[in-house]
N, C-alpha and C positions, 0 to 999 in steps of 0.2 A: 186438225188433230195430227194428222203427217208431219208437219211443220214440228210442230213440238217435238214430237218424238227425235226430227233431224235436228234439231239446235241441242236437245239433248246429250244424244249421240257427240256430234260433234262438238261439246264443252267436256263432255267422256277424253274424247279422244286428245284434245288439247292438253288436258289435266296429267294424262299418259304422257304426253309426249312431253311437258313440262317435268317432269320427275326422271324419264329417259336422262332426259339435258341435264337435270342435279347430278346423278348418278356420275355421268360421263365427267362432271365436271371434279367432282370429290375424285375419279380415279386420274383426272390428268392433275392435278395439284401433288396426289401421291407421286408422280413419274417426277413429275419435276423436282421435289425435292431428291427423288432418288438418283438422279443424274447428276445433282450437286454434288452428291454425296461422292458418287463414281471419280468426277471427276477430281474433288480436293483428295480420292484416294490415290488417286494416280498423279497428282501433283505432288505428294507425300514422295512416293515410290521415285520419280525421276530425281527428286532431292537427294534422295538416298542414294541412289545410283551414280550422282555425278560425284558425290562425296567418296563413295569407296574405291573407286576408279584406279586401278593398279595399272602402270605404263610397264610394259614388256618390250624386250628386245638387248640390244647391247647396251651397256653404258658406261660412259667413259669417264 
């Protein structure tokens, strides 16, 4: 009867621990697209910036 109750338990816990791992998984796919996101925003941004680029000083 002990036995039981332990295989129990422990397909419990497995089941837990398998949806744990979903969970984690749905929230690193979210990061990853959000870092794409980051950085084609800051690819945008340095585009711009080499574009407006004003030279200062004397000119001759």
């Amino acid at each position: 009867m002990r036995i039981f109750t332990k295989v129990r338990q422990m397909l419990l816990d497995t089941t837990e621990i398998k949806v744990d791992i979903l969970q984690i998984q749905k929230k690193l796919e979210n990061h990853d697209k959000n870092i794409e996101l980051v950085f084609s925003y800051l690819d945008e941004l340095t585009e711009k910036k080499e574009n407006e680029r004003v030279k200062i000083g004397y000119k001759k």
